[in-house]
C-alpha positions in Angstrom: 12.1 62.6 -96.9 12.2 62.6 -93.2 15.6 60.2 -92.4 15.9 61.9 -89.0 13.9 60.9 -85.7 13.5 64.1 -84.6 12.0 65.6 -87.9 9.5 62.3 -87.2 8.9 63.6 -84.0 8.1 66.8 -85.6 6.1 65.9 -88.3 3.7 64.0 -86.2 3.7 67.1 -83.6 2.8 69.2 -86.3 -0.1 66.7 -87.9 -0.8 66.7 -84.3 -1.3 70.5 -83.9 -2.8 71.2 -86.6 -5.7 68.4 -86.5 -6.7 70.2 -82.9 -6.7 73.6 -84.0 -9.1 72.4 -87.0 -11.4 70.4 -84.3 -11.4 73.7 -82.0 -12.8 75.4 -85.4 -15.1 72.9 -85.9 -16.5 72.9 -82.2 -17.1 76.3 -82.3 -18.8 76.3 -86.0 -16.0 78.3 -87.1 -15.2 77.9 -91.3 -13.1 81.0 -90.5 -10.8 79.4 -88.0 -10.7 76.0 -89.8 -9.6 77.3 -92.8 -7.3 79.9 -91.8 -5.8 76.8 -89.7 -5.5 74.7 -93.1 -4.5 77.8 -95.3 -0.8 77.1 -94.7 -0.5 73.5 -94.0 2.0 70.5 -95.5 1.7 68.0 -98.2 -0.4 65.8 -95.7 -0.2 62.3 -98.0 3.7 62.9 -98.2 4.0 63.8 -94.5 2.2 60.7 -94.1 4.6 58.6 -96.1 7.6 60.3 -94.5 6.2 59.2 -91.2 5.8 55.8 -91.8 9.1 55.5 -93.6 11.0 56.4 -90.4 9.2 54.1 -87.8 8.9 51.4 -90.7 13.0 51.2 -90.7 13.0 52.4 -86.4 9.9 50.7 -84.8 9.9 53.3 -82.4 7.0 52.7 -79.9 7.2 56.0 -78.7 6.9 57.8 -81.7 3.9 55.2 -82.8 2.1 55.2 -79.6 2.0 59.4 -80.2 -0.3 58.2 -83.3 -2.9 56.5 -81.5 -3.8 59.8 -79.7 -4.0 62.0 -83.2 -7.8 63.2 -83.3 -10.1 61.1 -84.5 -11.5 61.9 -88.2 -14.8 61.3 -87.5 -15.3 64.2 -85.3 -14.7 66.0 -88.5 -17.4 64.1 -90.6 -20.5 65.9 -89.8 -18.8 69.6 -90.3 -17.0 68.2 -93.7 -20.3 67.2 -95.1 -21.8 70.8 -94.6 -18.9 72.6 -96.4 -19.5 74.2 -99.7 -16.0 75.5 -100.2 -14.7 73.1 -102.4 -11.2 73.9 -101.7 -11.2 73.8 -97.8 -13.6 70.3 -98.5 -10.3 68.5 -100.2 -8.5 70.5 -98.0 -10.0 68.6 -95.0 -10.6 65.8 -96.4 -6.6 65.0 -96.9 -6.2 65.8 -93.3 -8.7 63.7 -92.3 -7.3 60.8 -94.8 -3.9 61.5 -93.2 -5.3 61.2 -89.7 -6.7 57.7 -91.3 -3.4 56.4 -92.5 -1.5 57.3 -89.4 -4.6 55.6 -86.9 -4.6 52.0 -88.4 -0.8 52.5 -89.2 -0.6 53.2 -85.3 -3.0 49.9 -84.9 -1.2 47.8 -86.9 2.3 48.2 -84.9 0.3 48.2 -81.7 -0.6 44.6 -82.6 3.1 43.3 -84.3 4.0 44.4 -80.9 1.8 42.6 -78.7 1.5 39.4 -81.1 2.2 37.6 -77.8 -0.5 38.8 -75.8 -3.8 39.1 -78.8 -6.1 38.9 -76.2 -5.2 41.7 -73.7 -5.5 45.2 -73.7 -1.9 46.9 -74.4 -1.7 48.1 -70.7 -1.6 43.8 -69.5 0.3 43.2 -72.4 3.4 41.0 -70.5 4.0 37.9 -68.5 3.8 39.0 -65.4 -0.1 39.9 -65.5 -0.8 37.2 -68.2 0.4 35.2 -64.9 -2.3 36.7 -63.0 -5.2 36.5 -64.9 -4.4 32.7 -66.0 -5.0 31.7 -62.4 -8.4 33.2 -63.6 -8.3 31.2 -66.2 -7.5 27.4 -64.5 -9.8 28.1 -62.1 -12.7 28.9 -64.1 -13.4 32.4 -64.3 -12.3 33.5 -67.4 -11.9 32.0 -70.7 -9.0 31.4 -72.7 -9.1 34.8 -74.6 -9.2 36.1 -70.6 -13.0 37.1 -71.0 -15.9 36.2 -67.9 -17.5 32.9 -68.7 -21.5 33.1 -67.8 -21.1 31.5 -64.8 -19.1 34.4 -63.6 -20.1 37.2 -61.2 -19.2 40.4 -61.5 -18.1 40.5 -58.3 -15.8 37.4 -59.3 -14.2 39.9 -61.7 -13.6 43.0 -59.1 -11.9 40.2 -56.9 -9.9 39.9 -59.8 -9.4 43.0 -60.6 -8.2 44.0 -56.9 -6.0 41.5 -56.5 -3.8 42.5 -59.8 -3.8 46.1 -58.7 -2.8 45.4 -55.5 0.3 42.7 -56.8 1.7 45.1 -59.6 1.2 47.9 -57.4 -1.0 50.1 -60.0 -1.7 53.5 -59.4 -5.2 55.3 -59.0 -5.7 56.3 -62.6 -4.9 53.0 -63.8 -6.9 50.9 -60.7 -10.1 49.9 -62.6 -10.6 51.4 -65.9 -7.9 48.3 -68.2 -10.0 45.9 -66.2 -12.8 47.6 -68.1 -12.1 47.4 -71.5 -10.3 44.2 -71.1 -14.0 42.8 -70.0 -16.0 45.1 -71.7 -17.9 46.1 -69.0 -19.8 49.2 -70.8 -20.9 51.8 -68.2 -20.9 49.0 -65.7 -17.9 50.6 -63.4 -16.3 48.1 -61.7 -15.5 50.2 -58.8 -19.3 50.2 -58.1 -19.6 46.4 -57.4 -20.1 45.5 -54.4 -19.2 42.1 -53.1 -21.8 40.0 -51.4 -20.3 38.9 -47.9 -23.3 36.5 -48.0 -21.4 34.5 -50.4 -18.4 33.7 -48.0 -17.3 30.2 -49.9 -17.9 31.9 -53.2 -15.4 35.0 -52.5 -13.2 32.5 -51.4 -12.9 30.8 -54.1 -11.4 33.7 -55.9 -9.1 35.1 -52.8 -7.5 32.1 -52.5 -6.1 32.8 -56.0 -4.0 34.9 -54.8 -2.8 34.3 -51.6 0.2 37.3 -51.5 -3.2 39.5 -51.5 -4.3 40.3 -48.3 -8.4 40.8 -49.3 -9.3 41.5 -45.1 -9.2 45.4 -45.4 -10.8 45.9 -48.9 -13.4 43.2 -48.0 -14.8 44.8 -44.2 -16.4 48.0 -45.5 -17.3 48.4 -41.7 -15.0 48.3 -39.2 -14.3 44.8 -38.0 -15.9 43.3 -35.1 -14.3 40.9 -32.9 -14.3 37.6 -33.6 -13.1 34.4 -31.2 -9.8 34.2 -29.9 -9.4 30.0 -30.7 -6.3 28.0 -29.6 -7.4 25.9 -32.6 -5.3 25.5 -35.8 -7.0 26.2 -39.1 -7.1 21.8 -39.4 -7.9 21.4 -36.0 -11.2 24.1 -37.1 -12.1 22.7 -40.2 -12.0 19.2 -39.1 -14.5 20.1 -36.2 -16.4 22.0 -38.6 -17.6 18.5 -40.4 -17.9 16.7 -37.2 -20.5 19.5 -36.1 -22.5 19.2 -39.3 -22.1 15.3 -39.6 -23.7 15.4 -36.0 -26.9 18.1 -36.5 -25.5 20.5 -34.6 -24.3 22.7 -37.4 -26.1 23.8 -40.5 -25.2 21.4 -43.3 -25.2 25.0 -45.3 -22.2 26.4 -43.4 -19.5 26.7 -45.5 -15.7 26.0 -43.8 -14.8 29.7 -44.7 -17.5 31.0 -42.7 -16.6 28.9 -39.7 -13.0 30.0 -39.9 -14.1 33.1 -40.4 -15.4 33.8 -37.0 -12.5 32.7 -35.6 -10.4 35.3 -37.7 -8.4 31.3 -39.0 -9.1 33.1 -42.3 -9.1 36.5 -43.5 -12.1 37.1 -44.6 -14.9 38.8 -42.8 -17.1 37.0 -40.1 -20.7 36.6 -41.1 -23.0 35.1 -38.6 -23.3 31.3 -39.0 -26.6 28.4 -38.1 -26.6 26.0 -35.5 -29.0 23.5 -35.9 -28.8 21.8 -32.5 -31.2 23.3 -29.5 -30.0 26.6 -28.1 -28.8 24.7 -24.6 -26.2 23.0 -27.1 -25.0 26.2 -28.5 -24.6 27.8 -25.4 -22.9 24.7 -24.2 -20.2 24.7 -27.1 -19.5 28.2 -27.2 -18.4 28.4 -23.7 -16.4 25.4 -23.2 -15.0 26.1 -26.5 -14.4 29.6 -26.6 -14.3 31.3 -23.0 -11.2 30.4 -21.3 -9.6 33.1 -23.9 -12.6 35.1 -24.7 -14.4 36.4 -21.1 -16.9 38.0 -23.6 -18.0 34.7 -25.2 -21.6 35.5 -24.6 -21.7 38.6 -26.6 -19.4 37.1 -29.3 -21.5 34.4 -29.7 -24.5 36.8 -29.8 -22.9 37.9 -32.7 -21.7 35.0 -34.8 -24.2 32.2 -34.3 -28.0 31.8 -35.1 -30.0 29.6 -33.8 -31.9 27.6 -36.2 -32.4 31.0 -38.3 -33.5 33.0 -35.1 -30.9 35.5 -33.6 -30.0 34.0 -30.4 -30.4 36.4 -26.9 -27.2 38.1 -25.1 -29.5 37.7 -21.6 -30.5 34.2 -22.6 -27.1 32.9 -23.0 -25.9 34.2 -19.7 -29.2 32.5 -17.6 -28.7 29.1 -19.6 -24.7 29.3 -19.3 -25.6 29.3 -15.3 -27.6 26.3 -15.6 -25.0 24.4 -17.4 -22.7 25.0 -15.3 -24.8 24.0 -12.3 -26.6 21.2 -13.5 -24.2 19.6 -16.4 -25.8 15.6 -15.9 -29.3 16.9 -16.9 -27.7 17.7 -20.8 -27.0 14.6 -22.8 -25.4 16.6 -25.9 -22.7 17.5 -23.4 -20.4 14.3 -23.7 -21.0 14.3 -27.6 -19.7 17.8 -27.6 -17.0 17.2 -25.2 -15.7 14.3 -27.5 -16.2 16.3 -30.9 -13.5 19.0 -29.8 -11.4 16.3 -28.7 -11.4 14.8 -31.7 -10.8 18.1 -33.6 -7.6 19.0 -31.1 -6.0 15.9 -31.9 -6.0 16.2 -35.6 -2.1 17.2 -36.6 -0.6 15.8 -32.8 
């Protein structure tokens, strides 16, 4: 009787050993080897019982963890069936019953010891990423046993995903693969997903879960391009977001995030946004909004603004920017624009 935990230790090294050196035989179609392997082996049920005694009366995860690792019987299944040595057939049949007992032994601690957590994977098994993943859950993502609801994207899930890696800090072998069985994913790698910049309101959603993540870097595949230097607030922004879309000049589509976006007032990267008033307008707003601190407003608006879904003209903008400037009574959007900025910068004095 084993009363000792280094003779468990042993035991299970030696269960351990031996079960390989028979799955080596088998692989190479070897009777020979697997038999000479089982011609001296132990009592396999009492080695079994002796095991179980000891981390019955210790709990030792350690020791029952090693278990969960012990080859898996039915790699043995197919080679036990072609026997015709009855001997080596009981022979390997008590290892692989031993193998068995020690698996869903193994299993059944695994789960008294995460009774707390019975719907994560071992590896997310404490409070800190339970924490993590129920922001998941109050927001909608995931369900109360932490799996995607059909509504969610799979890109909602690497969001997830990278923001707990990032937080606890996990290492590459552990980044992506938990997140995998936790969800399921099958051959779907979750490193592979790519998130749709397209969807700037959507991907919000889920960064602003976890605002000690900063998303900027992982999200701008590309090296970033400039966006406008603004002496707006992120209020000030937002507010004159609504006024631009209450007054047409602004696609009613153009989610806040995107219009912070451009003005790097939110870390996410810029995607090109729709203005819905004439081009004259644009131009208008751009410059008196943007180029006291951005000499390069033409190009950057270029960049970041469409013109009722047609990409607007670097040349263009700097002829009509002349013609504002020269004739400014022959534009009647110009005092509406004037007075929607104003309104915007007085929001928080």
């Amino acid at each position: 009787m084993i009363i000792e935990r280094h003779e468990a230790a042993m035991a299970i090294a030696i269960i351990n050993k031996i079960s390989k050196l028979v799955y080596d035989g088998i692989r190479l179609n070897s009777v020979d080897a697997v038999e000479y392997t089982l011609s001296d082996h132990p009592d396999f049920q009492e080695i079994t019982k002796s095991i179980i005694k000891y981390i019955d009366g210790d709990k030792d995860k350690k020791l029952y963890d090693q278990l969960i690792y012990l080859v898996d019987s039915s790699l043995f299944s197919k080679f036990y069936k072609s026997l015709k040595d009855k001997k080596l057939k009981i022979e390997l049949s008590n290892l692989m019953d031993c193998l068995d007992t020690l698996h869903e032994y193994a299993q059944q601690c695994t789960k008294e010891y995460y009774k707390d957590y019975p719907d994560l994977v071992p590896f997310f098994a404490n409070d800190e990423i339970k924490e993590l993943l129920d922001r998941a859950v109050e927001a909608g993502f995931l369900d109360d046993k932490y799996q995607p609801k059909k509504t969610t994207k799979r890109y909602h899930l690497k969001l997830i995903a990278y923001a707990i890696v990032n937080i606890k800090e996990l290492n590459t072998r552990n980044k992506w693969c938990h997140f995998e069985k936790l969800w399921n994913t099958g051959s779907s790698r979750i490193s592979a997903i790519r998130v749709p910049m397209t969807k700037a309101r959507d991907v919000y959603r889920v960064t602003k879960l976890y605002p000690e993540v900063d998303f900027y870097n992982f999200l701008n595949t590309k090296e970033c391009a400039k966006t406008f230097d603004t002496d707006l607030n992120k209020k000030q922004a937002t507010c004159l977001c609504k006024l631009l879309k209450t007054n047409g000049l602004l696609d009613a589509r153009v989610t806040t995030e995107a219009f912070l976006a451009i003005m790097n007032l939110l870390r996410l990267p810029p995607t090109p946004i729709n203005w819905t008033g004439s081009l004259d307008s644009l131009i208008y707003f751009t410059r008196v909004m943007f180029m006291e601190l951005n000499p390069g407003f033409a190009h950057l608006t270029a960049n970041w603004f469409t013109n009722k879904n047609a990409n607007v003209n670097y040349g263009t903008i700097k002829t009509k920017s002349s013609q504002l400037n020269r004739f400014p009574e022959r534009y009647d959007f110009i005092p509406l624009i004037d007075n929607l900025i104003l309104q915007a910068k007085q929001i928080g004095e």
